[in-house]
N, CA and C atoms as a LAMMPS dump frame, in Angstrom:
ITEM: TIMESTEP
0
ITEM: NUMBER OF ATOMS
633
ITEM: BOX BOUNDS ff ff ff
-5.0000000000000000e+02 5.0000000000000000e+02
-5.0000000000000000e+02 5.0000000000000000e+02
-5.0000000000000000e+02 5.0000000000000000e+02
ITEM: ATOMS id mol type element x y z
1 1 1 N 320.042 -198.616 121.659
2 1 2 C 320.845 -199.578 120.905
3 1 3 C 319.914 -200.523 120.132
4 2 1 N 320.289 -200.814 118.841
5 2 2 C 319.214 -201.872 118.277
6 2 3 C 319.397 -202.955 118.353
7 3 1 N 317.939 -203.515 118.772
8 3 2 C 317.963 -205.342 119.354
9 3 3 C 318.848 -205.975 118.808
10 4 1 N 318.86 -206.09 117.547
11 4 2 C 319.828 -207.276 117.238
12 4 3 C 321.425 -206.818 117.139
13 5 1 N 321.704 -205.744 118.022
14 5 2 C 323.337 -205.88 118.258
15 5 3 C 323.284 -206.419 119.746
16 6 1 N 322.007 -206.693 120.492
17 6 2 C 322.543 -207.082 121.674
18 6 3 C 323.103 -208.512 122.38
19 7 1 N 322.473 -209.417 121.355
20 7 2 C 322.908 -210.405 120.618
21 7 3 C 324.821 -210.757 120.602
22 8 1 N 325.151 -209.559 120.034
23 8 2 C 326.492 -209.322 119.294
24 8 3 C 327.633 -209.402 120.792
25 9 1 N 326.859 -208.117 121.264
26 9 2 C 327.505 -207.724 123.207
27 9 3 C 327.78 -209.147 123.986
28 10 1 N 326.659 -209.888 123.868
29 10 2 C 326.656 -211.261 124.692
30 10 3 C 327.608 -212.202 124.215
31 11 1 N 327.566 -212.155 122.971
32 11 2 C 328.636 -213.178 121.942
33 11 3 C 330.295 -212.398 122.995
34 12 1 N 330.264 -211.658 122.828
35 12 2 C 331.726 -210.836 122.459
36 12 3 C 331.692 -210.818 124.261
37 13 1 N 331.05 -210.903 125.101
38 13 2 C 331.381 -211.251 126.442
39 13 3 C 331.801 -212.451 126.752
40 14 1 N 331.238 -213.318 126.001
41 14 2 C 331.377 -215.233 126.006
42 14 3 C 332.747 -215.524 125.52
43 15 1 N 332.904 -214.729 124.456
44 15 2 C 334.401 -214.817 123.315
45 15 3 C 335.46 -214.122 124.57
46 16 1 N 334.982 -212.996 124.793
47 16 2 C 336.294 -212.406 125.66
48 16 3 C 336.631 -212.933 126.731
49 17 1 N 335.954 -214.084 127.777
50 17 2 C 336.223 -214.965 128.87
51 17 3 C 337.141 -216.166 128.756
52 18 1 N 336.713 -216.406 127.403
53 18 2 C 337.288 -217.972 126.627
54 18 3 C 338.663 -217.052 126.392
55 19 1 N 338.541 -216.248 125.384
56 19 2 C 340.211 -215.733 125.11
57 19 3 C 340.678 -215.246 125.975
58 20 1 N 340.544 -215.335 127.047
59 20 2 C 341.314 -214.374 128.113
60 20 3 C 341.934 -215.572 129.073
61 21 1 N 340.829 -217.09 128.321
62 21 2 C 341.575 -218.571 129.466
63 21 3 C 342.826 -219.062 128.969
64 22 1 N 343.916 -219.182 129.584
65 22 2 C 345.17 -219.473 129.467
66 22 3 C 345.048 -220.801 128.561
67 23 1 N 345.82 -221.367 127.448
68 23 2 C 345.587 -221.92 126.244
69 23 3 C 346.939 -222.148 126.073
70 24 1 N 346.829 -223.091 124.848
71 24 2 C 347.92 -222.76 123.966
72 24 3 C 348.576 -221.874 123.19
73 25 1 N 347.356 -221.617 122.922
74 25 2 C 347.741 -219.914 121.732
75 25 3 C 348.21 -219.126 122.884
76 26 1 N 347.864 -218.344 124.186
77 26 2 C 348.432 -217.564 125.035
78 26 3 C 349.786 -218.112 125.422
79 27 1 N 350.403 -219.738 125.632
80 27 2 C 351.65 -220.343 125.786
81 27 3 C 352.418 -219.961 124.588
82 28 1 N 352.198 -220.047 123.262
83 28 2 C 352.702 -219.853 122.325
84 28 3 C 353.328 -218.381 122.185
85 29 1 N 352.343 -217.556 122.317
86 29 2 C 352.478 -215.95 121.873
87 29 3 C 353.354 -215.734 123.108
88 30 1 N 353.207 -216.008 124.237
89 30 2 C 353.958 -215.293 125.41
90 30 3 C 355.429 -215.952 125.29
91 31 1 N 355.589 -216.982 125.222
92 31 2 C 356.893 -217.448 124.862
93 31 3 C 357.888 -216.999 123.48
94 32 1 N 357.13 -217.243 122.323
95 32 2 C 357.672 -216.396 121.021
96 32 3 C 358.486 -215.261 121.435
97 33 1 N 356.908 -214.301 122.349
98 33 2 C 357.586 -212.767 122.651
99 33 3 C 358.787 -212.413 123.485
100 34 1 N 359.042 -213.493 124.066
101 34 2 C 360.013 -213.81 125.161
102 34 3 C 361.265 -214.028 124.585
103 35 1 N 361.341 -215.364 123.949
104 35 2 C 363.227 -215.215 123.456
105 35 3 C 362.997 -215.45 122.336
106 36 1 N 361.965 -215.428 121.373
107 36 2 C 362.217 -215.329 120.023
108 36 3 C 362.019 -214.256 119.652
109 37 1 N 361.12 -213.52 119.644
110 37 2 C 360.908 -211.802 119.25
111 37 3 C 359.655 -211.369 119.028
112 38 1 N 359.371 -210.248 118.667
113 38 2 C 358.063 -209.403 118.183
114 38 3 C 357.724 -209.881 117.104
115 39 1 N 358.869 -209.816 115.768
116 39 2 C 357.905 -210.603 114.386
117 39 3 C 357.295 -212.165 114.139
118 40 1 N 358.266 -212.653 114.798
119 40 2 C 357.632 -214.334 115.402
120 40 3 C 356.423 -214.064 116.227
121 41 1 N 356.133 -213.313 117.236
122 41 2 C 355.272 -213.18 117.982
123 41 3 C 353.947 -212.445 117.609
124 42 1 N 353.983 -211.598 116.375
125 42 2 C 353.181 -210.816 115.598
126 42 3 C 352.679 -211.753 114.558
127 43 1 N 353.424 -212.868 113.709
128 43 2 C 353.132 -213.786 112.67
129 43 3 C 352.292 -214.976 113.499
130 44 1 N 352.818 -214.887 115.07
131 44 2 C 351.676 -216.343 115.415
132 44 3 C 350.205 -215.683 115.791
133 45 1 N 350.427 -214.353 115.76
134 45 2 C 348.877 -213.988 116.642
135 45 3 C 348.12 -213.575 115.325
136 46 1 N 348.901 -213.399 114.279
137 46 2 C 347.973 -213.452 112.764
138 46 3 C 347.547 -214.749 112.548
139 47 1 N 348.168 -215.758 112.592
140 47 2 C 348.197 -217.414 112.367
141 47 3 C 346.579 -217.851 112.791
142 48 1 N 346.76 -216.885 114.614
143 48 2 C 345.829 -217.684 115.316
144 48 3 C 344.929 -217.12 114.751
145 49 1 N 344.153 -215.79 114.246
146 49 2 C 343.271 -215.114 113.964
147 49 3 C 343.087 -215.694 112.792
148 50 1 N 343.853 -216.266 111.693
149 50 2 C 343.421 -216.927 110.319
150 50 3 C 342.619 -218.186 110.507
151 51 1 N 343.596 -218.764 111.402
152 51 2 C 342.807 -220.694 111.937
153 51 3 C 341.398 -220.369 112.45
154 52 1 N 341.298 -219.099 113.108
155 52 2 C 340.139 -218.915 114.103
156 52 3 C 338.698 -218.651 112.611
157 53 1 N 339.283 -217.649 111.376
158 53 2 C 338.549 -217.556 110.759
159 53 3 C 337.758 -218.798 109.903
160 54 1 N 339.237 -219.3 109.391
161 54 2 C 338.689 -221.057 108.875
162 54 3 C 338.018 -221.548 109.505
163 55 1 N 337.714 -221.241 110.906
164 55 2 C 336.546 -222.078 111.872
165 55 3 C 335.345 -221.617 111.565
166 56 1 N 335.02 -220.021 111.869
167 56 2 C 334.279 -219.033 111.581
168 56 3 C 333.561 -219.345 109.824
169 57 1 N 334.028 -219.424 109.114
170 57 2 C 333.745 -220.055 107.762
171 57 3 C 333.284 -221.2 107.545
172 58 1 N 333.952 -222.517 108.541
173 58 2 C 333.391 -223.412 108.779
174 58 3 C 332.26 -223.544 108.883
175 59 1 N 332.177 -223.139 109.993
176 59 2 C 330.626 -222.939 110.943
177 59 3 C 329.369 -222.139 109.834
178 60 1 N 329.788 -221.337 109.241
179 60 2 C 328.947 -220.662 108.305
180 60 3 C 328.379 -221.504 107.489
181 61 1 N 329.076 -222.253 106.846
182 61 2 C 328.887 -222.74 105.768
183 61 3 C 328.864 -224.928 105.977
184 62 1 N 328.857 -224.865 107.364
185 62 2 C 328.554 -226.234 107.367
186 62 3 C 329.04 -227.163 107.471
187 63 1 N 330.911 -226.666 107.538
188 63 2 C 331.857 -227.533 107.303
189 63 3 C 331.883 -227.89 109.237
190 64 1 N 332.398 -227.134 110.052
191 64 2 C 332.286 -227.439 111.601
192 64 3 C 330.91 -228.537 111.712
193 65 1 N 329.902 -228.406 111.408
194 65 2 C 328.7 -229.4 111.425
195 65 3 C 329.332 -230.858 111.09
196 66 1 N 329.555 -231.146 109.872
197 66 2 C 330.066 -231.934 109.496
198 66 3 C 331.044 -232.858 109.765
199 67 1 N 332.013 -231.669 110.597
200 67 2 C 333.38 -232.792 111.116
201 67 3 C 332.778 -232.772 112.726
202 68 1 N 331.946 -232.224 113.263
203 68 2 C 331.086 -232.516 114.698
204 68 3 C 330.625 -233.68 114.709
205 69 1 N 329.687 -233.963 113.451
206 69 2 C 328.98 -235.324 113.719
207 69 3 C 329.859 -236.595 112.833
208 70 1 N 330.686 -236.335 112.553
209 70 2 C 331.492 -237.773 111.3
210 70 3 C 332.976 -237.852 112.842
211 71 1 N 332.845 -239.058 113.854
212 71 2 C 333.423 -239.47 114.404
213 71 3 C 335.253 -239.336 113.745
214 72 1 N 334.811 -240.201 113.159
215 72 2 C 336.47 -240.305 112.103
216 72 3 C 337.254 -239.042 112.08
217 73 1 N 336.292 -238.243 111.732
218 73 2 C 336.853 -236.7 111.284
219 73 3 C 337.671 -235.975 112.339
220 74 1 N 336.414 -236.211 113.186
221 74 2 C 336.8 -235.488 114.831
222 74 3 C 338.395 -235.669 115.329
223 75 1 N 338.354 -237.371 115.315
224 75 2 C 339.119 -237.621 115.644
225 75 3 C 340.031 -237.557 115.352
226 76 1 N 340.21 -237.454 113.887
227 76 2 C 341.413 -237.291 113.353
228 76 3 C 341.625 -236.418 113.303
229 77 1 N 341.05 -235 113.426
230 77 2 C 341.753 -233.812 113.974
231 77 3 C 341.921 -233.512 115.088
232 78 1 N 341.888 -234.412 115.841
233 78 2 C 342.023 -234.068 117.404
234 78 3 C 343.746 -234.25 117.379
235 79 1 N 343.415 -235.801 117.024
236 79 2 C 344.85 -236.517 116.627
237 79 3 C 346.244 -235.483 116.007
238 80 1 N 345.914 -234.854 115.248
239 80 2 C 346.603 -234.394 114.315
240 80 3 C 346.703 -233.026 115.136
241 81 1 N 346.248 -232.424 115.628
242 81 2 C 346.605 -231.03 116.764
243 81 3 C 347.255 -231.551 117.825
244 82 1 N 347.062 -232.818 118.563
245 82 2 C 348.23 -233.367 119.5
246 82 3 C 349.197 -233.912 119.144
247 83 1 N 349.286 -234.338 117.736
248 83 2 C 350.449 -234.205 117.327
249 83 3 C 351.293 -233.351 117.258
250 84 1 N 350.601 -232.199 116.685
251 84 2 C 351.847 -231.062 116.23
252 84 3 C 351.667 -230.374 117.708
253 85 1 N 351.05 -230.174 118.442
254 85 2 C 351.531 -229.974 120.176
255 85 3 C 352.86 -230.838 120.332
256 86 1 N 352.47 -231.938 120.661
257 86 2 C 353.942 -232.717 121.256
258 86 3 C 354.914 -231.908 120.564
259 87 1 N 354.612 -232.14 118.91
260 87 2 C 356.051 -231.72 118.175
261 87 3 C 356.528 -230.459 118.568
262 88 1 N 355.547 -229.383 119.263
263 88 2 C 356.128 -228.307 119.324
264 88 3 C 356.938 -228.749 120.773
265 89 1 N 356.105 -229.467 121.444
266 89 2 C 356.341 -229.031 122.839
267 89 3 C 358.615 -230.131 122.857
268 90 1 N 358.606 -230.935 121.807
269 90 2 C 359.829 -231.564 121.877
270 90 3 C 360.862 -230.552 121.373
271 91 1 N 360.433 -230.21 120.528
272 91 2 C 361.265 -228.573 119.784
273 91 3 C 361.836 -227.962 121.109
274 92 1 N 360.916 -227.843 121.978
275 92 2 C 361.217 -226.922 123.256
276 92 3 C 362.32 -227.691 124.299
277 93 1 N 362.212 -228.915 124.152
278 93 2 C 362.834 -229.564 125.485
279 93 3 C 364.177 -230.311 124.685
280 94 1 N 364.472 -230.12 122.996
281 94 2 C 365.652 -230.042 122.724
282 94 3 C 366.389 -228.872 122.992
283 95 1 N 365.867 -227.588 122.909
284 95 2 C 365.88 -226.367 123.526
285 95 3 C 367.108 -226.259 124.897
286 96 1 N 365.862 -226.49 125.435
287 96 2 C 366.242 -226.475 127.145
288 96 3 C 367.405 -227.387 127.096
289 97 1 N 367.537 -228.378 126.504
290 97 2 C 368.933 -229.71 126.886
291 97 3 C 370.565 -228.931 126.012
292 98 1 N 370.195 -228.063 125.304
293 98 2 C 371.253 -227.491 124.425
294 98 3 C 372.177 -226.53 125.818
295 99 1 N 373.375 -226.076 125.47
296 99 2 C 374.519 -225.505 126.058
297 99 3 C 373.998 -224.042 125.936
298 100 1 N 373.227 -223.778 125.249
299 100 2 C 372.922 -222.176 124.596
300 100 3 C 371.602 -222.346 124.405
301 101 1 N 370.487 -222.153 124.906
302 101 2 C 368.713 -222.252 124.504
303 101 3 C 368.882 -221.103 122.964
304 102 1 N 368.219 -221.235 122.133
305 102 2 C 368.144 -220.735 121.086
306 102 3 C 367.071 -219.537 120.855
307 103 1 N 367.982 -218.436 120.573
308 103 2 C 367.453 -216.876 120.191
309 103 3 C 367.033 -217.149 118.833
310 104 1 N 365.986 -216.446 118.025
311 104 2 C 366.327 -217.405 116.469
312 104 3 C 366.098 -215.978 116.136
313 105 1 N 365.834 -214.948 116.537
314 105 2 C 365.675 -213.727 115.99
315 105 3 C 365.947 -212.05 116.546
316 106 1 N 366.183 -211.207 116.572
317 106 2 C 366.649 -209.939 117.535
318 106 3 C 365.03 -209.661 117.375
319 107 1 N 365.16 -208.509 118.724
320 107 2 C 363.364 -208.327 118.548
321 107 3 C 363.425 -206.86 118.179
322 108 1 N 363.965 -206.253 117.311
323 108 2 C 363.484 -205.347 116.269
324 108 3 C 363.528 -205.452 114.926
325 109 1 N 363.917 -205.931 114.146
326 109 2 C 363.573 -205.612 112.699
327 109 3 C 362.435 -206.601 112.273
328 110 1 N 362.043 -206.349 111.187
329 110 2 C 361.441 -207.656 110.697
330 110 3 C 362.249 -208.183 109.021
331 111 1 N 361.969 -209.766 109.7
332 111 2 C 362.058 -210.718 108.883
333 111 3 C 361.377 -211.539 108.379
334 112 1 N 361.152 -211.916 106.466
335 112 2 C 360.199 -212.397 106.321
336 112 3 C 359.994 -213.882 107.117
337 113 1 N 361.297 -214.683 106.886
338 113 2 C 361.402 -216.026 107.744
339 113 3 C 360.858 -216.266 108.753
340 114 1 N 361.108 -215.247 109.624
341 114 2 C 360.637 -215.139 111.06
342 114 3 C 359.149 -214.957 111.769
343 115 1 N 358.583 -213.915 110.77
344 115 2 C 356.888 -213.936 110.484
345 115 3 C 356.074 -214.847 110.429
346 116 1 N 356.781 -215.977 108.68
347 116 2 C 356.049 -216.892 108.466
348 116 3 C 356.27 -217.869 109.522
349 117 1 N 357.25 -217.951 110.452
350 117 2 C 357.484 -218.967 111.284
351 117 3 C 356.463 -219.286 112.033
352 118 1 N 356.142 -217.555 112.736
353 118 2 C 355.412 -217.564 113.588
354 118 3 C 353.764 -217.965 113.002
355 119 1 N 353.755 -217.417 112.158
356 119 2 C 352.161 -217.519 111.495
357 119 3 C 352.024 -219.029 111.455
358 120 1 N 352.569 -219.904 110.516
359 120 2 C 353.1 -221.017 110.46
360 120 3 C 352.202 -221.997 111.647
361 121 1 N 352.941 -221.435 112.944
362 121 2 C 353.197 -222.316 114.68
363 121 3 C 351.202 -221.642 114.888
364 122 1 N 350.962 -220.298 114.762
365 122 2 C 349.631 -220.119 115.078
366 122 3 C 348.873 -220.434 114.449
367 123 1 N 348.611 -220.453 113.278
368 123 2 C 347.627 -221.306 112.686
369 123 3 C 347.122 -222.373 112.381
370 124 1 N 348.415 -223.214 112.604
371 124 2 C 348.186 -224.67 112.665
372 124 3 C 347.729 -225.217 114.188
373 125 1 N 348.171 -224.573 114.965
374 125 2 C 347.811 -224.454 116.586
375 125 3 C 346.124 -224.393 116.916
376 126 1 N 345.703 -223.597 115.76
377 126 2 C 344.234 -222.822 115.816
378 126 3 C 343.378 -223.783 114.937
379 127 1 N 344.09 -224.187 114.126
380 127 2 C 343.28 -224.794 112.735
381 127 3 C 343.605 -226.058 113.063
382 128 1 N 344.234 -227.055 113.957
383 128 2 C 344.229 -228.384 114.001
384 128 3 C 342.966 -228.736 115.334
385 129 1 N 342.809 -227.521 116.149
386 129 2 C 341.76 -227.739 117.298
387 129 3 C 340.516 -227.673 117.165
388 130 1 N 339.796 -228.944 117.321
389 130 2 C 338.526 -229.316 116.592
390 130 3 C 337.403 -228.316 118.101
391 131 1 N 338.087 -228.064 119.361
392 131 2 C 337.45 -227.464 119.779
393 131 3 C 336.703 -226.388 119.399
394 132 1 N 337.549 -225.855 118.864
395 132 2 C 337.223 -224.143 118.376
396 132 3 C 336.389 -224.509 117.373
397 133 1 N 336.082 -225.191 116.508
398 133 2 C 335.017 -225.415 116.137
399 133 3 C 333.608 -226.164 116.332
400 134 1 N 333.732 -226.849 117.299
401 134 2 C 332.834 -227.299 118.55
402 134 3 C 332.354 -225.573 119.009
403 135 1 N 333.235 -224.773 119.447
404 135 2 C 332.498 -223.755 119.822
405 135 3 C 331.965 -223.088 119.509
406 136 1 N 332.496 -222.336 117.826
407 136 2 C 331.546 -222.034 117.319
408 136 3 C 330.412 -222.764 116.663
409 137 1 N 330.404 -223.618 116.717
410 137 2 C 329.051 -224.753 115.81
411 137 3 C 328.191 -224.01 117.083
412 138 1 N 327.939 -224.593 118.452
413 138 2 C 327.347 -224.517 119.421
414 138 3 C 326.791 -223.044 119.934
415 139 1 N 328.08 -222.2 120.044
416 139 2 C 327.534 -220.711 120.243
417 139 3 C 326.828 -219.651 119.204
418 140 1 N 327.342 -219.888 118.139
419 140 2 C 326.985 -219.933 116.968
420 140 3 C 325.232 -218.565 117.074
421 141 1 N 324.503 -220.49 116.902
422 141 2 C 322.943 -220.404 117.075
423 141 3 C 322.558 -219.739 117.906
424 142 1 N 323.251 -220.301 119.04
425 142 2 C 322.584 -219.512 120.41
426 142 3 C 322.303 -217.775 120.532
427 143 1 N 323.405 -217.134 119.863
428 143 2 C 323.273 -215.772 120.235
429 143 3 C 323.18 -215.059 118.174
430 144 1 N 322.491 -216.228 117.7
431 144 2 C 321.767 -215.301 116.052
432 144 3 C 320.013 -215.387 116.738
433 145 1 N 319.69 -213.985 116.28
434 145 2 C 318.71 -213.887 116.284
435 145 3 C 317.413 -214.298 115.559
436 146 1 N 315.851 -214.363 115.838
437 146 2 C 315.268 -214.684 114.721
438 146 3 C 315.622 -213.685 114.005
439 147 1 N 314.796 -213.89 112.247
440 147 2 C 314.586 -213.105 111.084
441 147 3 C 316.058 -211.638 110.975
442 148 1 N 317.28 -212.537 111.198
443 148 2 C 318.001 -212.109 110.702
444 148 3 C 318.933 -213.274 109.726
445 149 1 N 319.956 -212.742 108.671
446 149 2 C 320.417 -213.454 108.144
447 149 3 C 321.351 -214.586 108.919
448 150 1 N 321.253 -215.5 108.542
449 150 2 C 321.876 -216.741 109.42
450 150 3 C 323.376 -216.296 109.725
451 151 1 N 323.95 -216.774 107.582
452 151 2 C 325.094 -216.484 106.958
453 151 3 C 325.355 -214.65 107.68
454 152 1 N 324.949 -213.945 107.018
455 152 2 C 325.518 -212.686 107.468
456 152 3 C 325.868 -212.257 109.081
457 153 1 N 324.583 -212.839 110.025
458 153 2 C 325.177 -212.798 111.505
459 153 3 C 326.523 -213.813 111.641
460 154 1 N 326.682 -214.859 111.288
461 154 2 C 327.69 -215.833 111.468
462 154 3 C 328.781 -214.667 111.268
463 155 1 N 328.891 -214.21 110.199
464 155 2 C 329.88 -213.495 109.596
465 155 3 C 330.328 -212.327 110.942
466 156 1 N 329.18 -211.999 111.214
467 156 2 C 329.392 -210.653 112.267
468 156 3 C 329.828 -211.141 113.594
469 157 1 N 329.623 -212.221 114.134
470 157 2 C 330.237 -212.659 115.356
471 157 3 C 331.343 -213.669 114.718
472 158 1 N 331.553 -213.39 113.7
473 158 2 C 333.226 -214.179 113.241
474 158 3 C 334.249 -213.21 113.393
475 159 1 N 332.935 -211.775 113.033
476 159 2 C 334.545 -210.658 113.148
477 159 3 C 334.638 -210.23 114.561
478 160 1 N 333.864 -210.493 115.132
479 160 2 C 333.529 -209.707 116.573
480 160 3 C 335.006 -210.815 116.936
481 161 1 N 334.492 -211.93 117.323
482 161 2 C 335.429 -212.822 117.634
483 161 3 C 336.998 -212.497 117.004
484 162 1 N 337.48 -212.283 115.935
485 162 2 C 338.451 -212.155 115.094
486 162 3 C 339.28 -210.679 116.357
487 163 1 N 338.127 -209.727 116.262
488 163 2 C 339.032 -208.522 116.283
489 163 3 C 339.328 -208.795 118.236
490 164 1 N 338.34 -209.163 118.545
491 164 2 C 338.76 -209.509 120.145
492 164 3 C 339.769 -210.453 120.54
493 165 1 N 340.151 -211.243 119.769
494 165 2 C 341.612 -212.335 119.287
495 165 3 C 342.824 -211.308 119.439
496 166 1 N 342.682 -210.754 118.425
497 166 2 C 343.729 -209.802 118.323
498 166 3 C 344.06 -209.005 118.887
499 167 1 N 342.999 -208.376 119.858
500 167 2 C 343.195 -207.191 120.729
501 167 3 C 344.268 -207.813 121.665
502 168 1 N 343.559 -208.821 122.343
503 168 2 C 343.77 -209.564 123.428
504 168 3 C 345.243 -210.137 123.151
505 169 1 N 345.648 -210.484 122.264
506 169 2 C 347.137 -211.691 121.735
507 169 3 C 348.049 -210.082 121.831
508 170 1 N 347.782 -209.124 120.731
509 170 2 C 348.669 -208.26 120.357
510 170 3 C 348.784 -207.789 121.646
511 171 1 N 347.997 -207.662 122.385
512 171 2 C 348.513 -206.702 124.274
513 171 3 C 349.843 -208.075 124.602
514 172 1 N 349.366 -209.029 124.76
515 172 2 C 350.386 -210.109 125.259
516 172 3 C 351.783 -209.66 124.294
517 173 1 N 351.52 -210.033 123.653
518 173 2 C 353.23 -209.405 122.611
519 173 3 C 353.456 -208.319 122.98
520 174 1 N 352.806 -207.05 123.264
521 174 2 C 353.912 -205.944 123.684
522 174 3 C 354.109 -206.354 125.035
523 175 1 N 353.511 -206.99 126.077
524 175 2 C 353.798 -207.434 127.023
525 175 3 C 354.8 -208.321 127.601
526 176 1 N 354.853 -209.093 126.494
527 176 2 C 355.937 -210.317 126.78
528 176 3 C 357.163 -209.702 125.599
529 177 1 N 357.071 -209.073 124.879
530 177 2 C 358.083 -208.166 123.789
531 177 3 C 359.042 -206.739 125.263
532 178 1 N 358.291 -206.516 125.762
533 178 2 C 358.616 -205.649 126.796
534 178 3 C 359.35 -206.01 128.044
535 179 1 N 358.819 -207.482 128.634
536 179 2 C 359.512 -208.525 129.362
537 179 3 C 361.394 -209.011 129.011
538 180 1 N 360.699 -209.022 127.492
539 180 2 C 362.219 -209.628 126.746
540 180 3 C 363.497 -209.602 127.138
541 181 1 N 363.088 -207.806 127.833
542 181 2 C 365.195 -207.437 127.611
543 181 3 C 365.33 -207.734 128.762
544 182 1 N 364.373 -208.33 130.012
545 182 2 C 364.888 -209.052 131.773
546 182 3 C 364.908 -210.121 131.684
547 183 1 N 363.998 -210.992 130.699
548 183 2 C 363.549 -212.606 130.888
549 183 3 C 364.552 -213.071 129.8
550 184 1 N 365.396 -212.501 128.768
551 184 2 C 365.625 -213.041 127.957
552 184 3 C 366.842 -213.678 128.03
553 185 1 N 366.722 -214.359 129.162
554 185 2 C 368.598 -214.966 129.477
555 185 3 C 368.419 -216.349 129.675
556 186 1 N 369.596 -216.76 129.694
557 186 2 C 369.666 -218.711 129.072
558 186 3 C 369.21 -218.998 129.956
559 187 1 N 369.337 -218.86 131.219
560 187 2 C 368.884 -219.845 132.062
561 187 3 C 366.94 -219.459 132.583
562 188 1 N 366.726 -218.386 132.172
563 188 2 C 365.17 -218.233 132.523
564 188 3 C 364.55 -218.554 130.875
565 189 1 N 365.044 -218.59 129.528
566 189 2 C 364.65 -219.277 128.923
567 189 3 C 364.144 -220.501 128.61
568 190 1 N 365.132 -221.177 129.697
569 190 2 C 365.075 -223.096 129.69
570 190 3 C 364.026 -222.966 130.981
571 191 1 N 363.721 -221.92 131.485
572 191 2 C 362.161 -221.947 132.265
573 191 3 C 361.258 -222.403 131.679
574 192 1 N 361.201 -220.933 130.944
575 192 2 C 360.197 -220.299 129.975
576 192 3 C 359.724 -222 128.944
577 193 1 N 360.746 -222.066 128.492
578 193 2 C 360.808 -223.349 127.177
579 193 3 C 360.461 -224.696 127.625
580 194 1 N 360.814 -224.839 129.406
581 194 2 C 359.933 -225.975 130.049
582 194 3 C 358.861 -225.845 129.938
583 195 1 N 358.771 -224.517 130.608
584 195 2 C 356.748 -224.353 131.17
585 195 3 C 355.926 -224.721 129.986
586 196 1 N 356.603 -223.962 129.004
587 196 2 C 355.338 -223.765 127.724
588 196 3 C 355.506 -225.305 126.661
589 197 1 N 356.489 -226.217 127.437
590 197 2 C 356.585 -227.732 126.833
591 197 3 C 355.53 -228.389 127.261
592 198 1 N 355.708 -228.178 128.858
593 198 2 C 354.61 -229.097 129.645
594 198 3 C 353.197 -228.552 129.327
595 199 1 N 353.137 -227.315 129.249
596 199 2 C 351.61 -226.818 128.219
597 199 3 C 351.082 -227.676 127.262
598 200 1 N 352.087 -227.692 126.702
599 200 2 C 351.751 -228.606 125.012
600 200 3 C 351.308 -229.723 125.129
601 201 1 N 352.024 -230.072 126.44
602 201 2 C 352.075 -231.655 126.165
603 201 3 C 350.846 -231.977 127.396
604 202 1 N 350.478 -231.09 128.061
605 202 2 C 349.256 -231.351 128.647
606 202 3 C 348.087 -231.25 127.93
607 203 1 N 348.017 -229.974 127.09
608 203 2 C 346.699 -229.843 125.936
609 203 3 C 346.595 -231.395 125.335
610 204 1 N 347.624 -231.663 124.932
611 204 2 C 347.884 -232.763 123.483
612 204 3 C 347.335 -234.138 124.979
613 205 1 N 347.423 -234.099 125.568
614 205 2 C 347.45 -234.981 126.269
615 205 3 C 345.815 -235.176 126.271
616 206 1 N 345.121 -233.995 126.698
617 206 2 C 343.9 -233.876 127.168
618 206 3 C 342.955 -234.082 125.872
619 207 1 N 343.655 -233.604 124.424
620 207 2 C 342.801 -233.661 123.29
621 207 3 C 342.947 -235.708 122.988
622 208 1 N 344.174 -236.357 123.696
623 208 2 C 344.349 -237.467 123.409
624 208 3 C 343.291 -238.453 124.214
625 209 1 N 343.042 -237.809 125.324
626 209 2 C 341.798 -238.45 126.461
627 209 3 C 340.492 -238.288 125.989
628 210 1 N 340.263 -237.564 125.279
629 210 2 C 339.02 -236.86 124.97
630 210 3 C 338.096 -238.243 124.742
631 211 1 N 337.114 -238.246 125.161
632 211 2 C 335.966 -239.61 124.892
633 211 3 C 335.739 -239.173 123.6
């Protein structure tokens, strides 16, 4: 194998531990797949893979550096991802208080509405978390080699990262898409729509503590 893919192996072991830790994006996608459907649930795991790239680009090019060390910045995207957490996580617990928890889609056809919904909820999920770019700023360096291209390795553990996102999210959607036709009843919905509230609102909580 040549040296500098081994580099690549180590990245993509580090990436696959982190994506495999229970998150928001995994609360999001498993719930979607649950009582909203497959194309909601297919549009947020594209979402997350787009936000993840804007990081990936970031980091390339200097922008993750930048909002790392400018306090203000940080913060205000910390701010602004626990925001739209809460907001999701209140969406959910008007949900749960309704007479009927809300189906918003059947889980076979596709709809464009329903896609962008989902894409919509994942990317802003992905792209408001200043973590993910904390991580790549940091891991970044660590696993580019000397006397290779900086820019071009960045690029290669952006896709490594990208396609291991997707592997990992799209198994959860046929998983929780497959769940659907047992879990998908009112009263294990207003479960489902608790659990993944108090998610939200614990992340948002924790990005709100953050020193």
């Amino acid at each position: 194998m040549p040296q500098f893919l081994l580099p690549v192996l180590a990245f993509a072991t580090t990436w696959g531990i982190l994506v495999l830790t229970p998150g928001t994006e995994t609360a999001l996608v498993i719930r979607l797949g649950i009582s909203v459907g497959r194309t909601t649930a297919t549009g947020a795991v594209l979402g997350i893979a787009t936000g993840l790239t804007l990081w990936g680009f970031g980091t390339a090019f200097g922008l993750s550096a930048l909002i790392s060390t400018s306090r203000p910045l940080f913060l205000g995207l910390e701010w602004a991802c626990a925001g739209y957490l809460l907001y999701l996580a209140v969406r959910l617990f008007i949900n749960v208080l309704k007479a009927h928890p809300q189906q918003a889609e059947a889980h076979g056809g596709y709809t464009p509405q329903a896609f962008w919904s989902g894409f919509q909820r994942g990317a802003l999920t992905t792209a408001l978390n200043p973590l993910v770019g904390v991580f790549d700023l940091t891991a970044f360096p660590q696993f580019i080699p000397p006397g290779v291209s900086v820019l071009s390795y960045s690029f290669l553990l952006l896709i490594v990262q990208v396609i291991l996102t997707l592997l990992w999210y799209f198994t959860l959607v046929i998983m929780a898409v497959s769940l659907s036709r047992f879990l998908a009843r009112p009263a294990i919905i207003r479960i489902l729509d608790t659990l993944t509230g108090l998610v939200f609102v614990f992340f948002a909580v924790r990005l709100l503590l953050n020193p």
